[in-house]
C-alpha positions as CSV (number, residue, x, y, z in Angstrom):
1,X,-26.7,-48.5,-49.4
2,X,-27.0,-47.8,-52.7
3,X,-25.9,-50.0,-55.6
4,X,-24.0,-48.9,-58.5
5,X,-23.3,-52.1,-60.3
6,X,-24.4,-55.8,-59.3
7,X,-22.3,-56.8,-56.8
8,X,-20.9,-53.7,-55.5
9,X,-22.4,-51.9,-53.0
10,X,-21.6,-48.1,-52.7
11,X,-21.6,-46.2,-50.0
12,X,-23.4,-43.4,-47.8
13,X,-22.4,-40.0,-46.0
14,X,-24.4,-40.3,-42.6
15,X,-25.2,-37.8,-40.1
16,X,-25.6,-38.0,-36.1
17,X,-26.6,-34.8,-34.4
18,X,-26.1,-34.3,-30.4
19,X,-29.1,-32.6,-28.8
20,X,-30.7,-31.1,-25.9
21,X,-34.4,-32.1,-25.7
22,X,-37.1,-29.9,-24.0
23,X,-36.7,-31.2,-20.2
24,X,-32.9,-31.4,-20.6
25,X,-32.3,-34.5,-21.9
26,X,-29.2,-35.0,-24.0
27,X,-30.2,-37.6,-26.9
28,X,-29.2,-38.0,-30.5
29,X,-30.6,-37.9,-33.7
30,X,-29.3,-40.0,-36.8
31,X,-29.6,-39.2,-40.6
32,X,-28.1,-40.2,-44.3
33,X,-28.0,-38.1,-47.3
34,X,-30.2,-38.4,-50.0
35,X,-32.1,-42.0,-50.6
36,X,-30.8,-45.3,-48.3
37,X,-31.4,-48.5,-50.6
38,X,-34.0,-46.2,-52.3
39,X,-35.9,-45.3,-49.7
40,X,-36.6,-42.0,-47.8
41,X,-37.9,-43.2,-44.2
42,X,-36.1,-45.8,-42.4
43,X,-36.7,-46.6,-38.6
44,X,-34.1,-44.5,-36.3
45,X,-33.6,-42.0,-38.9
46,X,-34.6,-38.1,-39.4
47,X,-37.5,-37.7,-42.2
48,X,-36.5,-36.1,-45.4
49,X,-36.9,-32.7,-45.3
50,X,-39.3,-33.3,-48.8
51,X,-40.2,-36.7,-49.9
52,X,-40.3,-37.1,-53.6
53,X,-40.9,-40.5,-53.4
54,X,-44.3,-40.4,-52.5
55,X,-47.0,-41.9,-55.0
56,X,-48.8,-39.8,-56.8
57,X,-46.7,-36.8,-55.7
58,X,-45.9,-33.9,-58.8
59,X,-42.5,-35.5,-59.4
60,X,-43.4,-39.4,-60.1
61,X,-46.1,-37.1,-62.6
62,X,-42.9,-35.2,-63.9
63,X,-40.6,-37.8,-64.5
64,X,-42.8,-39.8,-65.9
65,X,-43.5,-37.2,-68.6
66,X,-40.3,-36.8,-69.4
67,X,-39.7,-40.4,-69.6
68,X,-42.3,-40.4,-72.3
69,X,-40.7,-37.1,-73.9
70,X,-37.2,-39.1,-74.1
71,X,-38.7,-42.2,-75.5
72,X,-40.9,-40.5,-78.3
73,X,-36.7,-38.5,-78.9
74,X,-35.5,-41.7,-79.5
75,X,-37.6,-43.4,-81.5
76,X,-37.6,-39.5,-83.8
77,X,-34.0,-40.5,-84.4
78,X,-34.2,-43.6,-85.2
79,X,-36.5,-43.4,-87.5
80,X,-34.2,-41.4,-89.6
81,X,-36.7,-39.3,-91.0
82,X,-35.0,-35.9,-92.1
83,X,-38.8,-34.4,-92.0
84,X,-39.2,-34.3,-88.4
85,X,-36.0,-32.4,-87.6
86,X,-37.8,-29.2,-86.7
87,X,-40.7,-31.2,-84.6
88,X,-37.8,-33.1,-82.7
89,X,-35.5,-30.1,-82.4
90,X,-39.1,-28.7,-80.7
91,X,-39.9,-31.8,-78.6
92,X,-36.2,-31.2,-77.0
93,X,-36.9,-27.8,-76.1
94,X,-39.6,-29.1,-74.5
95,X,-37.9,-31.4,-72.5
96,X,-35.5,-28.9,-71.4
97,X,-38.4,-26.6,-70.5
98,X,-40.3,-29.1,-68.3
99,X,-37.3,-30.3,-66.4
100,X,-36.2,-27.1,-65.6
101,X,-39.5,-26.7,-64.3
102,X,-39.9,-29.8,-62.5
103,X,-36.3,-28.7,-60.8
104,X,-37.7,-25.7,-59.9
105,X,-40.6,-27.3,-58.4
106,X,-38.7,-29.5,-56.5
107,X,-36.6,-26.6,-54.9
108,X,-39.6,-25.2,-54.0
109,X,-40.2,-27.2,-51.5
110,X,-37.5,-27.3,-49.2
111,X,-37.9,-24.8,-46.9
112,X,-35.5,-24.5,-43.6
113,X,-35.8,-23.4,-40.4
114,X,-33.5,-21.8,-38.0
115,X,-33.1,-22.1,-34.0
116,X,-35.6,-19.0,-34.0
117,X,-38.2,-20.4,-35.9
118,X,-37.1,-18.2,-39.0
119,X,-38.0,-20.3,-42.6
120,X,-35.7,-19.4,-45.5
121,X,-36.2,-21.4,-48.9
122,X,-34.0,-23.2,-50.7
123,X,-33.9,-21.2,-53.7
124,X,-33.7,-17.9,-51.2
125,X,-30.5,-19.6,-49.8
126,X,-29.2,-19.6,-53.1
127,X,-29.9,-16.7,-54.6
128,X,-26.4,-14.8,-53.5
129,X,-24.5,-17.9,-55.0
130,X,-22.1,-17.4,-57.8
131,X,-24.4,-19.8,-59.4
132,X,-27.5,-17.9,-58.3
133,X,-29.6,-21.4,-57.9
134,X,-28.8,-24.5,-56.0
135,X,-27.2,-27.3,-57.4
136,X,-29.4,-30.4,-57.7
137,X,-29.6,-32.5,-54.4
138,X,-29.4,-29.3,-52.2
139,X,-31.1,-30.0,-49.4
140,X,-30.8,-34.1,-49.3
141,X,-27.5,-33.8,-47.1
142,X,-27.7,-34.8,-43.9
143,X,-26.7,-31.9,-41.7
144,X,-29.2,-30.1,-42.9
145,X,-32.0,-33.0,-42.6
146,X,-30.8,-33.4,-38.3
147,X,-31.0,-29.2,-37.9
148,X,-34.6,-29.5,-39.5
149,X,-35.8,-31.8,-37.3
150,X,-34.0,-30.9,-34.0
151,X,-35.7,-27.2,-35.0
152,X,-39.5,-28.5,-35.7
153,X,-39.1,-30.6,-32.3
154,X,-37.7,-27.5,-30.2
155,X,-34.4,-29.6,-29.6
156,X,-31.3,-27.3,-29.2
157,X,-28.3,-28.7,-31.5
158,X,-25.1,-29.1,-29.8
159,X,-22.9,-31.3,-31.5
160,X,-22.8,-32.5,-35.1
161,X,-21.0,-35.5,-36.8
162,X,-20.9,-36.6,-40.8
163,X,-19.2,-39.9,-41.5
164,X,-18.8,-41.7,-45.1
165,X,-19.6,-45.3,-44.4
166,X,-19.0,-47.9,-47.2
167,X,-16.8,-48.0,-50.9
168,X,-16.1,-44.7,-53.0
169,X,-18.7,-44.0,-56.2
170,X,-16.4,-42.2,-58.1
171,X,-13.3,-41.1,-56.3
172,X,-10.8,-41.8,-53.7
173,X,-12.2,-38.4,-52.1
174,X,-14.8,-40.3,-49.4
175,X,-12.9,-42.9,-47.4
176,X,-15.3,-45.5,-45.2
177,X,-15.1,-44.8,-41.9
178,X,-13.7,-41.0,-41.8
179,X,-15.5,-37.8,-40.6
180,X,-15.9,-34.7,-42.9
181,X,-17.2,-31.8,-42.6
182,X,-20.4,-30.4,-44.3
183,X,-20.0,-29.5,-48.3
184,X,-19.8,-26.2,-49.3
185,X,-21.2,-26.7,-52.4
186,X,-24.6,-27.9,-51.3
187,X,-24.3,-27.1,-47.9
188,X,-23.3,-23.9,-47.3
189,X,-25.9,-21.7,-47.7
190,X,-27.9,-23.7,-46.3
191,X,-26.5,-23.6,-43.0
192,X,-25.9,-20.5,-43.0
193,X,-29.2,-19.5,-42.5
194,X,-29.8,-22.7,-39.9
195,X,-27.3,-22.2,-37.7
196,X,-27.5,-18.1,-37.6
């Protein structure tokens, strides 16, 4: 579980998908949404469908970067120099520029299959939204994370479960131990395409 302030531990949506292996075989997979105590593999659960976590990966390079853009912003500031207005009003444009980039990158490579073997991206997913791009942490949920692996092992999905387990972050909206279904917001169009 994640932690949002010492001492309080907050919790996870997690995902268990039904399925039909190969010989027959009914079995189950088991996933959680985005990182679990900020990590992407643990034993017993479905890979992520992309692992920014890895070292030495584009996005430790990227965020890195724009940890060193942020810190050279705030130092500009408070230096208090009226001089290097236009150079910081630059450096910020900048920033904005590279992590739109880096976002982009990232959605680049989630990629999802369907029962038929059929790979739609996650920005071609998207593209018919009223946003027209997904939202960040598209593709970390874990519906879609059990369908992509049940798919790459040539397992045939037949019943799906996602359960909040743990305290609230921010609302009284997820409740520990209750079932929900899958979100539209991230969700959606992503499913639409895996479960056609």
């Amino acid at each position: 579980m994640d932690t949002l302030m010492e001492g309080m531990v907050v919790g996870k949506m997690f995902g268990v998908l039904v399925v039909r292996e190969k010989g027959g075989t009914l079995g189950y997979l088991a996933a959680f949404s985005g990182k679990l105590a900020g990590e992407n593999h643990h034993e017993g659960f479905v890979p992520p469908i992309f692992d920014g976590l890895v070292a030495g990966g584009f996005l430790n390079a990227g965020m890195e970067e724009l940890s060193m853009m942020n810190e050279k912003i705030r130092s500009m500031k408070l230096s208090g120099d009226n001089s290097v207005a236009d150079e910081l009003q630059q450096l910020k444009l900048t920033r904005k520029n590279h992590s739109n980039a880096l976002q982009y990158q990232i959605f680049d490579q989630y990629h999802f299959l369907n029962r038929y073997g059929q790979s739609k991206s996650l920005i071609e997913a998207f593209k018919d939204t009223a946003a027209g791009k997904p939202p960040a942490g598209a593709g970390e949920c874990a519906a879609p994370k059990l369908l992509q692996y049940a798919f790459q092992q040539e397992m045939e999905p037949l019943a799906l479960a996602e359960f909040w387990w743990g305290l609230s972050p921010k609302s009284d909206h997820w409740k520990h131990g209750r079932f929900y279904p899958p979100c539209l917001e991230k969700c959606a169009p992503i499913l639409e395409h895996m479960l056609s």
